[in-house]
N, C-alpha and C positions, 0 to 999 in steps of 0.2 A: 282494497287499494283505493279505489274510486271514495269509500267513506273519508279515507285519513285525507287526500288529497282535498279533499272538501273540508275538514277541520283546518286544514293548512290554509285554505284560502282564505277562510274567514275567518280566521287567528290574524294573520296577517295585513285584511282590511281594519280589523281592530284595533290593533297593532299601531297602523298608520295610525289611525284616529285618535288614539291613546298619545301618540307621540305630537300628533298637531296640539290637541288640548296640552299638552305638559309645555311644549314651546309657546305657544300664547300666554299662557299661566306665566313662565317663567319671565317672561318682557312684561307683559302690565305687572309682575311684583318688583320688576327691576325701574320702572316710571315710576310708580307709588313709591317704592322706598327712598328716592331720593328727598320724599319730606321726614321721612320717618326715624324713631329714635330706637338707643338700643340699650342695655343690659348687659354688664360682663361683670366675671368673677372668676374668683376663685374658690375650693370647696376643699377642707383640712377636717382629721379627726382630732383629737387632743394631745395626741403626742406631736403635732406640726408634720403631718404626712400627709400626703395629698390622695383625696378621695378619687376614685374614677367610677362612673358609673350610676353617678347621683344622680338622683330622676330631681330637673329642675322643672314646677311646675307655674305658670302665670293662672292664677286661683280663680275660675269660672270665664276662663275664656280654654280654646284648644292649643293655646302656644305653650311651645314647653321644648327643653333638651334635655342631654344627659351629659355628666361630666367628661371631657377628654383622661387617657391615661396620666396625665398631670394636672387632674384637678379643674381645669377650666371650663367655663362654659360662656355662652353669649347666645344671648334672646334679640332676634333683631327685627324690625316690621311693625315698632309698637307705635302707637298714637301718645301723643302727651297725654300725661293725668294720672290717677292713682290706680298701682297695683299693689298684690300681695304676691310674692314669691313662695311656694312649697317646695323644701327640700327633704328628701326623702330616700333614706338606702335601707336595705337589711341589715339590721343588728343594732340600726341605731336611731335617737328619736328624731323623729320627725319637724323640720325647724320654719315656721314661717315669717317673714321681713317684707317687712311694708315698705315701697318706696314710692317717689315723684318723678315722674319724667316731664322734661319740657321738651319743644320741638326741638327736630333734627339735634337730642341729646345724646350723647353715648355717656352713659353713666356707669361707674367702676365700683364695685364693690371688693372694699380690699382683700378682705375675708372670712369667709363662714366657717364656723365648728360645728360641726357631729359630734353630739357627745353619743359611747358606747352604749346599746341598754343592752345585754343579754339576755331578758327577758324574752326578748321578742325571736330570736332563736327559732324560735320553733313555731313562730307567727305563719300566718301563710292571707297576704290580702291580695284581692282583686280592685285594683282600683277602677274607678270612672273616669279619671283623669289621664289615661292614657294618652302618648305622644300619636301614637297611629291606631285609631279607633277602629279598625277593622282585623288588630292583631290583637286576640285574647287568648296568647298560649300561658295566662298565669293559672295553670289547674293544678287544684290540690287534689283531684281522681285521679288519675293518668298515672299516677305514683304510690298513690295513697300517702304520700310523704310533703311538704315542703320540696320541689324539685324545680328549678327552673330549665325550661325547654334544651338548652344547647347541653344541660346533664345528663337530660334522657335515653338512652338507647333505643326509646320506642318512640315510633311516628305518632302524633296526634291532631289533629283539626281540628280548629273552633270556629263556631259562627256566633259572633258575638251579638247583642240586643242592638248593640249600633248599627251594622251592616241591616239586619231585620227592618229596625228604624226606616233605613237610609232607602229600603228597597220595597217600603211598605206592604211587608208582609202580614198576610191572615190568615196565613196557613202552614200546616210544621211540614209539610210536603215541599212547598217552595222553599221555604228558610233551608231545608237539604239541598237545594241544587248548588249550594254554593260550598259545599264539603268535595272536593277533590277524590275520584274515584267511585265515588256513590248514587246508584242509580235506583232510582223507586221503581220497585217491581210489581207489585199488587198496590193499589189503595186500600185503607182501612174498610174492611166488608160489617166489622160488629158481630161477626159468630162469635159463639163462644169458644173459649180456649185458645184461641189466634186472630183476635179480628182485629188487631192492629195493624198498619200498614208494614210493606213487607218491603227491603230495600237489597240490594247488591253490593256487597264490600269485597275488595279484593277476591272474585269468584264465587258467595257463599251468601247466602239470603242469611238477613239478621232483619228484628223487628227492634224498636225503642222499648228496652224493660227496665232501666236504670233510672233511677231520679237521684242526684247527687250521691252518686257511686254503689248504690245500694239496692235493692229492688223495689220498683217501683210502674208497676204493669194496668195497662188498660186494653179495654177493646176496641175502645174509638182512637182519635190520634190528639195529641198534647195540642191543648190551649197556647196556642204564642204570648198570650197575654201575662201568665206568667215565669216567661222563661230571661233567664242573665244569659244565659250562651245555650247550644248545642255542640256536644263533644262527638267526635268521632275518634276512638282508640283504634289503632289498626294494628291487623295481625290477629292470633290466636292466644288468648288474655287470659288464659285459664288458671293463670299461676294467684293472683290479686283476685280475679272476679268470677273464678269457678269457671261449673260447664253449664248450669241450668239457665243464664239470662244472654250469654250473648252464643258466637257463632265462628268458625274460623277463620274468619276472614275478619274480624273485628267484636266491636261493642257501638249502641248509641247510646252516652248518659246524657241525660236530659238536667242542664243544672239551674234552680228555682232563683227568685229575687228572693232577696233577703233583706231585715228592716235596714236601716241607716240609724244615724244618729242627728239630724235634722228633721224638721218639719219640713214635707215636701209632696208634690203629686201630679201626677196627669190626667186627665179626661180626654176620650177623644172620640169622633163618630166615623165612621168610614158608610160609604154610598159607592156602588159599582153595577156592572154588567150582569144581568139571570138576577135583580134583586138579589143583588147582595145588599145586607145591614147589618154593621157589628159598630156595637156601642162598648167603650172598655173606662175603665179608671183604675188608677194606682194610687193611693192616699198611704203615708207613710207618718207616724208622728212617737214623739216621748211619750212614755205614760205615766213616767215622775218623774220630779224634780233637780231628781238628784244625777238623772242620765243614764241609767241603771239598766233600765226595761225601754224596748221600743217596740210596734206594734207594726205590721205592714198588711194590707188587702189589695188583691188583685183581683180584677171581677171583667168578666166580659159576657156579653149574648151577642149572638150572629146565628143570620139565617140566608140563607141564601137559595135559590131555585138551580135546578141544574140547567145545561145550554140545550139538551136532548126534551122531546114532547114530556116528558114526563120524569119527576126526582126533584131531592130537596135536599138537604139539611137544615136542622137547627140546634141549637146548642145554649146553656148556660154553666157560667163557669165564674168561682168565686174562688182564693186559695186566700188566707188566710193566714199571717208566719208572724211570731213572735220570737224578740231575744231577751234576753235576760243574764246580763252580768254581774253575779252574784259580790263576787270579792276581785280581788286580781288574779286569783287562781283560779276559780270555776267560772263557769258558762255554761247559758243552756240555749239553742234553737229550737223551737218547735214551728215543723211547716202542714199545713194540712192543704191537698187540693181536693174540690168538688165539682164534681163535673157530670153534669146531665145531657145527654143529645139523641133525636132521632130524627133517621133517615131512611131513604131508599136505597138498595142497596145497588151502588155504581152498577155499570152495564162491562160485564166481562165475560166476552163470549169464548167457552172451553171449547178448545180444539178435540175430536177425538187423536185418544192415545194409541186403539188398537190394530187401526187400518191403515193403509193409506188416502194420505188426504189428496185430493185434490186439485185443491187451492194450494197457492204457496207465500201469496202477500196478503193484507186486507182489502188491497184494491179488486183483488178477486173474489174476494168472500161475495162482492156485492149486496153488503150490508148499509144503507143508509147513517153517514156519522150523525147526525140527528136521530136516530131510533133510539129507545130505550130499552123496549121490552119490558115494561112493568109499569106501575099505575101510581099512583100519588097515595096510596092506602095500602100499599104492601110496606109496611114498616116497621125498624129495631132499635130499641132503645139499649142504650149501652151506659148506665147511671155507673158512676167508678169514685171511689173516696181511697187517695192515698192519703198518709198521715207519715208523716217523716221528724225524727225528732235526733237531737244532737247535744251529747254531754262534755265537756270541754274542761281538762281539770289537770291543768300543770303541778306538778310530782315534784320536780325541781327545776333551774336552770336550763338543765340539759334533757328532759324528760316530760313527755305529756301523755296522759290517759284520755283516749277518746271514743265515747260510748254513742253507739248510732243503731238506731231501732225502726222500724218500716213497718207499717201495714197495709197494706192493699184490698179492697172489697171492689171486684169487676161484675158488672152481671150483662148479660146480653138476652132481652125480654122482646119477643119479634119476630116477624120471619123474614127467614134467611135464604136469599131468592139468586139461582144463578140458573142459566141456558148453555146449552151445549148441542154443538153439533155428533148427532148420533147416528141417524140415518145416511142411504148411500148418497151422494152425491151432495154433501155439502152445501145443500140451502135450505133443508128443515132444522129448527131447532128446537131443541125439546126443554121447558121448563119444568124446572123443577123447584120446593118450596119445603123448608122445614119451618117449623113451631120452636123456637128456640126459647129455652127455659133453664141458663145454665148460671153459675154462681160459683165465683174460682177468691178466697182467699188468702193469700201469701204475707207470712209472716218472716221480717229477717234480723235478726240482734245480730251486731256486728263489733266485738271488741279489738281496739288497737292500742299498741303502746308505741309512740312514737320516739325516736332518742336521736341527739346530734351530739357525739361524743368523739374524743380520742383516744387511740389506742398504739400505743408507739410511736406518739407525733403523730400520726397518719388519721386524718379524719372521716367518722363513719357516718352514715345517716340509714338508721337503719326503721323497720315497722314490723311488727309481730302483732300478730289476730289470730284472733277465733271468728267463725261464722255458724252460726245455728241458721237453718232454711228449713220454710217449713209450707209445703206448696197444696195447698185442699180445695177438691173440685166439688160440686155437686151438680150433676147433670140430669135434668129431664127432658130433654132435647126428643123430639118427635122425630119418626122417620125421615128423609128423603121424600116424597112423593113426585111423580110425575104428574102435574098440573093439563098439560095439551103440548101440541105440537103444531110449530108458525111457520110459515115459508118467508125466505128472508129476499126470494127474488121477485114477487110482486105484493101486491096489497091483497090479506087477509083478512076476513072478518072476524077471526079468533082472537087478532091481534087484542082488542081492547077487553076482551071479557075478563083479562084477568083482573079482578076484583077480590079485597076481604069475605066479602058472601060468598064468593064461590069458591075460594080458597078453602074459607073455614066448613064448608059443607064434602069439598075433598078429603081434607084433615076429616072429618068426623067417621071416615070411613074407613080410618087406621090409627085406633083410639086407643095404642098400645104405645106411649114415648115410652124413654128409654128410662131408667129412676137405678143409678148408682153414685156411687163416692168413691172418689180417687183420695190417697192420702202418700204423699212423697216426705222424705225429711233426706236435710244433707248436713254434714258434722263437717267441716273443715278445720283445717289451722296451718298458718300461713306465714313466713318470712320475706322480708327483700332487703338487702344491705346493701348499699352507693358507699366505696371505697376508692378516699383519695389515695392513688398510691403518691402523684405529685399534686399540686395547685392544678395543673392542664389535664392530666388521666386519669381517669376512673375508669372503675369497675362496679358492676352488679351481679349480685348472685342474689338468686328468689329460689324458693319449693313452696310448693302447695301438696300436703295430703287431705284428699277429699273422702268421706266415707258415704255413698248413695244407700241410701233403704227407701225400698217402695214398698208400699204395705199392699199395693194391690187395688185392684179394681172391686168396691163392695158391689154386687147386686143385688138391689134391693127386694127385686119382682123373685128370685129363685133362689134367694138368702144364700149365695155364692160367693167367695173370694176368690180371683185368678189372678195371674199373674205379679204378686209378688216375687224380689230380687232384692240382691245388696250388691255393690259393687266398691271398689275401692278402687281410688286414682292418686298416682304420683303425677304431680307439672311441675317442672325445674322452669327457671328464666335464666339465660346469661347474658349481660351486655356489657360492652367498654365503649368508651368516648375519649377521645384527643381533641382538645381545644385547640388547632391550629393557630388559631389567631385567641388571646386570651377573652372570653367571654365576649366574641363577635363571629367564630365559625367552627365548628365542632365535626371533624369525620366521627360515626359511629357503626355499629353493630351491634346484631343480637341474635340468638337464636332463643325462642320461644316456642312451649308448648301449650295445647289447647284439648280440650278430651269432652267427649257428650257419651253418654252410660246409652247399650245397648240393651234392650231386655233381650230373656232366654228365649229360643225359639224351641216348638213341640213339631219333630220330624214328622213325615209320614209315615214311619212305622213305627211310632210313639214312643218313640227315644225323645229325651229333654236334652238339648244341648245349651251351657254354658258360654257369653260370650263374655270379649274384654270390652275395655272400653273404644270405644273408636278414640284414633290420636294424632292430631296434627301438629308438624311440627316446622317451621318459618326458621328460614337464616336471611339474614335482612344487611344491607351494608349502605351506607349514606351520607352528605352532608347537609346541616343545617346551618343557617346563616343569620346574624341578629347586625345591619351594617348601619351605617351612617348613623349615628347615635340611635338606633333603633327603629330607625324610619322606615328601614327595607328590612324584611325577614324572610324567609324560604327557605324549603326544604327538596332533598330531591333525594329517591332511594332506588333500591332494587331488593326485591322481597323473592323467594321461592318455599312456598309453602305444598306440604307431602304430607298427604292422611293415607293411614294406613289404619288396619283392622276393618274394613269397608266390607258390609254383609252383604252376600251377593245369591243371586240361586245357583246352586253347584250345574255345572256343565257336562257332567259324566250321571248324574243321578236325578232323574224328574222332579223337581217339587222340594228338594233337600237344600238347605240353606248351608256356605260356608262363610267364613269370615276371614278371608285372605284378599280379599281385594281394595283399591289404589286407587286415591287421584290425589293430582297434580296442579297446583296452582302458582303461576308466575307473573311477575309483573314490575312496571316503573309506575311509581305516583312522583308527581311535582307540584308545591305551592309557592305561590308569590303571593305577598301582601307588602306595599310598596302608599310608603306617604311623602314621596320626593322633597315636597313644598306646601306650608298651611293649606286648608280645603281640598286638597289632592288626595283622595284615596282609589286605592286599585289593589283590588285582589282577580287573581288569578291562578285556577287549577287543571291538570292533566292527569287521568287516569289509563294506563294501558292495561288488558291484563290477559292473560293464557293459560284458559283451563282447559284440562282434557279428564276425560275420566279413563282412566289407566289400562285400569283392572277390577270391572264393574260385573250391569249386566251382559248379555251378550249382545242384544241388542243397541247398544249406548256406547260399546266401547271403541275408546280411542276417539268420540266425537266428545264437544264443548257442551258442558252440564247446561241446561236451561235454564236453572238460576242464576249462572255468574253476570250475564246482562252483557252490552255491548261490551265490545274487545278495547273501542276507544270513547272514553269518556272526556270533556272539558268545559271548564265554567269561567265566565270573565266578567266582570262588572269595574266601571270606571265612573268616579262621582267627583263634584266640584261643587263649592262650596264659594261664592266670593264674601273675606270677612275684611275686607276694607271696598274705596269709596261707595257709592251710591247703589251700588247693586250688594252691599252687605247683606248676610242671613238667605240671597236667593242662591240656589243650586239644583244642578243637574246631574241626571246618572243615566248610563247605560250599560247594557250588559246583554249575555247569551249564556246559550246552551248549547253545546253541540255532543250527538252520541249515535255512533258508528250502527250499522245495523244490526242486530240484534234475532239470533236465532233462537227464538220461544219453544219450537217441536224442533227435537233432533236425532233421529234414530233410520234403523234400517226398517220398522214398522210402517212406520209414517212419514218417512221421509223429511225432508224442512220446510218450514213456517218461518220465513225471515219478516218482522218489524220494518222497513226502510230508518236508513239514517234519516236525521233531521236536524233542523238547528231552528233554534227560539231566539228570538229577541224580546227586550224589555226596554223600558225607557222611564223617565221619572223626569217628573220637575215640580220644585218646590220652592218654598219660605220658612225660615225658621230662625223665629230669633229670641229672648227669654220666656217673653208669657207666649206666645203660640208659635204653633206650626203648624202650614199648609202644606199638602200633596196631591199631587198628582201622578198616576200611575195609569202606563199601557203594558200588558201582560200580552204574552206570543202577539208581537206588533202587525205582521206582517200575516198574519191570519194563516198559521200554517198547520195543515191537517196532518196532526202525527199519531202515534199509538205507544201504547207501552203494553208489560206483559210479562206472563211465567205461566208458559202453556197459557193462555189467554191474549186475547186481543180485547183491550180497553184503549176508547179514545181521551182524548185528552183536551185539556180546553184550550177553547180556539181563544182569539182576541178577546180580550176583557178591559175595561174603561174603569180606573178606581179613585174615590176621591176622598181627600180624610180632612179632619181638622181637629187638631190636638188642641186644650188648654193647658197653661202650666203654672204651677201655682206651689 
């Protein structure tokens, strides 16, 4: 209670402050506009019917509208002098008109034609040119289909490069805080097989393994440098995206920059707090004449020191993407990223699981938030080359084939260093240190046939695929060792001996790693069909049949294979949408399933027993909102998601596993993203949510799983921009974080380990205007000691000072 009351409060000082900014905005645009001129029209296709809907855009500035239900539109706030007009709808070509404006002009355009192309049907673009840059629901994953958001049945969240931009991010950890309901629960550690950062969606840890809808996996965490958005899919996605990459409570697709068809680029340097240095360039160009082929590179280095005695990072990172437009029917993409980094690995100190503890907050632990526990030479390198490539090949009209291929090579080369409180009483910690030597790569061919067809008048939009997956480990990962044991309630002199020599002279004294190969394959094929039954109601029906084979764990040292399985899963999708308001407010629904493959368990009395799959399954009901020509959008739901098949230890038999147990996940998400008036933007998200585990183990049950993360989640950022008189191209931003407390240990074992709530602030002020931009950036303003966690206690960074300067060219 004491947490949400404290979200309230400071929602509500925001609130204020969001409303003062918008009333100041709103008076100095209503002074200035009395010089200012304007733009009106009208917008028809060729039979003389009036367009609604048309994205009017003023060509390299942010002003722009959309057409009213009769066709009108009006640009107002302009300066005298030459613009270009881009008009722009689905299904038809795209028209641009030069005009002149003089002062305090209202100039009339009597009217524009769209002519029809049907070609483009089945197009699916992301523009730059959006009216409110902080709303990127235009995703071709989220559907697999051409779908625009209010036909959805399913929630999704973008963080588009602009808001990144706007908020000067350098890291894919912060660029999440601005995803509604999603809390980071582990940072990226670099083991192998999961060392990617670990987050909370609707109850349920998920890691980022998607790169433009397909797989695409690391151990360290994604380069912002070349990222177009960050999707967050929510719910249990199993029906489109399988069980192997995401989680049930969602997915995170990671979606790349892609070339352009202009010569264009940025350079830029950033300087901040703990040595930070990250230098980036984006250089995009034709590679012929003819406009055919275009070429794009993204490259960044950043290094940074940690705020704790001792830790680092560094990184190099190049992605490289080429297109190629062969005819007007075929297309090819090809993206590659490369990404090289090491570091230390963060300070997460493990609660024990089997006693009780204690402690109950970190303020008890009496751990110094400046300690590290580890040394500047205990270090992992985690070098990863995704390769993503994309074939594009319209059939006809109404039909298109699209061929999409992935390869992934992760490796994590390093040791992999965590502490944990083991002994009694809660102020020894014991370190511990593996030799990590693992090598995981993932193969995915992904065919679709995409259709927008009729069928008794009634319009379909339908997608059909195959998925081949194909998941290969090889592991020679060194034991575990126990390194020493520190006292974390005064100063020891153990504390600093840890060192590579002495590491590596422990290591030498268990010179047995582990040397096997893991080899998974998954067979799928998959439907989803969006039926008009009228212009305002749809329907969707999806299946997914998945066929799991695990070949087994090889060991190499005892030429053994164990644990081979097959398994097979059905995942249905159903959703409808009603457009309340025609293409401005949509109620919807859906129920969705989601499934992760259990392997076979060997009893105690050496019976093999057979499991299913585990399976969750979400009925979700809500409205979305697309208002004032597009300027205001949001979303607001109620989701209850129920997994069932949950393997548990039987309660009548010692040591015997059953597979009848339950949990329970509910909850409300809301999002705002709101561009009122030019240089105004504001997004804003709320996550609630309520897990329990059902019917688990015995000790767990009926309390909140450790991974679901705070109950209350919210994210808020407000930016301004002035683009007329004297203070044009300068702008400010502010925002937060706020997230309820958070229970890490929860059992009748150990009793609770509660995180305190917290709330972050940020702030920003810049310049920006064609050839550069300047920033400034304060990160946790107010220097506030918080934690995060899953079963761990890791701190978090304090105040940080950051400063950039972009070229643009």
């Amino acid at each position: 209670m004491k947490a949400t009351i404290l979200i309230y409060r400071n929602f509500k000082s925001l609130l204020t402050f969001a409303f003062l900014m918008l009333t100041l905005s709103l008076v100095q645009n209503a002074l200035f506009a009395q010089n200012q001129s304007a733009v009106k029209g009208k917008v028809k296709n060729e039979n003389g019917e009036a367009l609604s809907y048309v994205s009017v855009l003023v060509k390299d500035t942010p002003q722009g509208t959309v057409t009213d239900t009769d066709g009108f539109f009006q640009i107002s706030n302009l300066k005298k002098g030459s613009y270009r007009l881009v008009f722009s709808h689905v299904g038809y070509i795209t028209q641009e008109i030069d005009i002149q404006l003089y002062e305090q002009q209202i100039l009339t355009i009597s009217e524009v034609v769209l002519i029809n192309n049907e070609d483009n049907l089945l197009e699916f673009t992301v523009s730059d040119n959006r009216i409110n840059p902080f709303d990127g629901k235009e995703s071709e994953y989220a559907a697999r289909m051409p779908l625009d958001n209010l036909e959805n049945p399913q929630v999704y969240n973008v963080v588009t490069k602009e808001l990144m931009k706007d908020q000067l991010i350098v890291g894919f950890d912060d660029a999440l805080k601005n995803a509604p309901g999603v809390h980071k629960l582990w940072s990226s550690t670099g083991r192998g097989g999961d060392g990617a950062g670990y987050y909370s969606m609707r109850g349920f840890s998920v890691q980022p393994r998607l790169m433009n809808g397909i797989a695409g996996i690391s151990n360290g965490s994604p380069d912002p440098a070349n990222l177009e958005a960050i999707e967050t899919i929510k719910g249990p996605s199993g029906t489109l995206f399988g069980g192997s990459l995401v989680s049930f409570g969602g997915l995170i697709n990671v979606v790349t920059k892609k070339p352009f068809e202009d010569f264009g680029g940025e350079a830029s340097i950033t300087t901040g707090s703990y040595g930070l240095s990250r230098i980036t360039a984006d250089v995009n160009t034709p590679i012929d004449q003819k406009g055919k082929a275009h070429f794009r590179v993204n490259t960044a280095y950043h290094q940074e020191k940690s705020f704790q005695d001792a830790g680092f990072r560094k990184s190099f990172f190049v992605a490289p993407s080429l297109s190629y437009q062969v005819n007007d029917r075929l297309s090819f993409n090809i993206n590659t990223e490369i990404f090289d980094s090491e570091s230390t690995n963060p300070l997460m100190l493990f609660l024990n699981r089997s006693r009780e503890l204690l402690v109950r907050t970190p303020k008890d632990l009496g751990v110094g938030y400046n300690r590290s526990f580890t040394s500047d030479d205990i270090t992992i390198k985690t070098p990863t080359v995704n390769i993503y490539g994309q074939a594009n090949y319209k059939i006809s009209n109404k039909w298109l084939s699209q061929t999409n291929v992935s390869r992934s090579v992760r490796q994590a080369n390093g040791y992999y260093q965590y502490v944990m409180f083991i002994q009694p009483g809660d102020s020894l910690l014991n370190r511990y240190i593996s030799l990590q030597n693992s090598t995981n790569i993932v193969t995915d061919i992904q065919q679709n046939f995409i259709g927008d067809f009729k069928i008794s008048g009634m319009r379909n939009r339908l997608v059909a695929g195959i998925d081949i997956f194909h998941n290969q480990t090889f592991n020679n990962n060194s034991a575990y060792i126990l390194f020493d044991t520190v006292s974390t309630a005064r100063i020891d002199p153990r504390y600093t001996q840890l060192t590579r020599t002495a590491v590596d002279a422990r290591l030498a004294q268990n010179p047995n790693p582990a040397k096997n190969e893991t080899n998974i394959y998954t067979y799928s094929a998959y439907f989803s069909d969006v039926l008009n039954i009228t212009e305002r109601l749809m329907t969707m029906f999806s299946l997914r049949i998945d066929r799991f084979v695990s070949e087994g764990t090889y060991n190499q040292i005892t030429d053994i294979t164990s644990g081979a399985y097959n398994q097979t899963a059905l995942s249905p999708k159903l959703g409808a949408v009603y457009q309340i308001l025609n293409k401005k407010a949509s109620l919807f629904g859906n129920y969705m399933n989601g499934f992760q493959n259990v392997a076979p368990t060997t009893q105690p009395d050496g019976t093999i027993d057979v499991f299913d799959p585990q399976h969750a399954n979400q009925w979700e009901v809500g409205l979305k909102t697309e208002l004032f020509d597009g300027r205001v959008t949001g979303n607001i739901s109620y989701y209850d998601i129920y997994v069932k098949n949950v393997t548990r230890p039987d309660p009548d038999r010692v040591g015997f596993t059953v597979q009848d147990g339950n949990i329970s996940s509910k909850g409300i998400e809301a999002e705002l993203i709101a561009n009122p008036i030019s240089g105004l933007n504001i997004i804003a998200g709320y996550g609630y949510n309520q897990s329990k585990n059902d019917r688990t183990a015995e000790n767990i049950n009926g309390r909140r799983p450790v991974a679901a993360g705070p109950e209350h989640l919210a994210n808020f950022w407000i930016s301004y921009r002035f683009d007329h008189s004297k203070l044009k191209g300068f702008g400010l931003g502010t925002g937060a974080n706020f997230a309820s407390e958070n229970l890490i240990t929860n059992s009748s074992a150990t009793g609770t380990f509660a995180l305190p709530a917290y709330k972050v602030l940020g702030a920003t002020l810049f310049y920006d205007s064609h050839a550069y931009r300047l920033g400034l950036k304060v990160d946790n303003l107010t220097n506030q000691e918080y934690w995060g966690g899953w079963t761990t206690v890791e701190p978090q960074m304090p105040r940080r000072l950051l400063a950039t300067l972009a070229m643009k060219f």
